[in-house]
N, C-alpha and C positions, 0 to 999 in steps of 0.2 A: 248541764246548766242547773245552776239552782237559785230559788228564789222562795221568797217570804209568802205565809197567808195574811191579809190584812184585813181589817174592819172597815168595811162601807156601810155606815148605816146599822140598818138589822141583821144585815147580812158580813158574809167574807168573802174572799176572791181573790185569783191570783192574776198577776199582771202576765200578758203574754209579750214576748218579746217581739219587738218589729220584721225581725229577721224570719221569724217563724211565721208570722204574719204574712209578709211579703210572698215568703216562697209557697205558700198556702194558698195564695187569692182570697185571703179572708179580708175582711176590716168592720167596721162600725153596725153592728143590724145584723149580721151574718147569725141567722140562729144556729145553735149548736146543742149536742145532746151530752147531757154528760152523767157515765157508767160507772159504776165500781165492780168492780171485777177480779178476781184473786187477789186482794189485797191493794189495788193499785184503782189511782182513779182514771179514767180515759174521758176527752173530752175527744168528740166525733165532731163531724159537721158534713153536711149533702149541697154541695152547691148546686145551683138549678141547672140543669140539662139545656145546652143551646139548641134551639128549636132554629132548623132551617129556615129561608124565605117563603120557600116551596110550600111548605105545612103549614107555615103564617097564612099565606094564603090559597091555601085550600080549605083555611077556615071561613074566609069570607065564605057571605051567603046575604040573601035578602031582611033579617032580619037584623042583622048585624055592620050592614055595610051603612056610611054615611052620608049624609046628601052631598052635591056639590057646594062649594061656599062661595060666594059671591066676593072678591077680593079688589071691588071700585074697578075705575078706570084709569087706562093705562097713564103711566105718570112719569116712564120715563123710555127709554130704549129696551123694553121687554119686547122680547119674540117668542110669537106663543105660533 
């Protein structure tokens, strides 16, 4: 595939294409690192590691954990 470098600003950039995008999991905010290396440039990227339930909450603790909240009274056909 080939594409242009453009001018944004102060800076340049290249557009990435959707396709590559998609099949990535990348999109908007995704930081990324970008290398040069024997002559070519490479753009990296670490998407964040899915942290289990289990580990989610094996992080709770008393310092961390939050009160109950007080959500009024009942208002319709709730079963608690």
């Amino acid at each position: 595939m080939e594409t242009k470098i453009q001018k944004w600003g102060n800076s340049f950039g290249v557009r990435i294409p959707m396709k590559i995008i998609e099949n990535n999991l990348l999109g908007d905010g995704v930081p990324v690192k970008i290398i040069e290396s024997n002559g070519c440039i490479v753009i990296k990227y670490n998407l964040p590691k899915k942290i289990s339930l289990k580990k989610m909450i094996n992080k709770i603790n008393s310092n961390n954990i939050h009160k109950e909240i007080d959500m009024g009274d009942v208002c319709g056909n709730e079963i608690w």
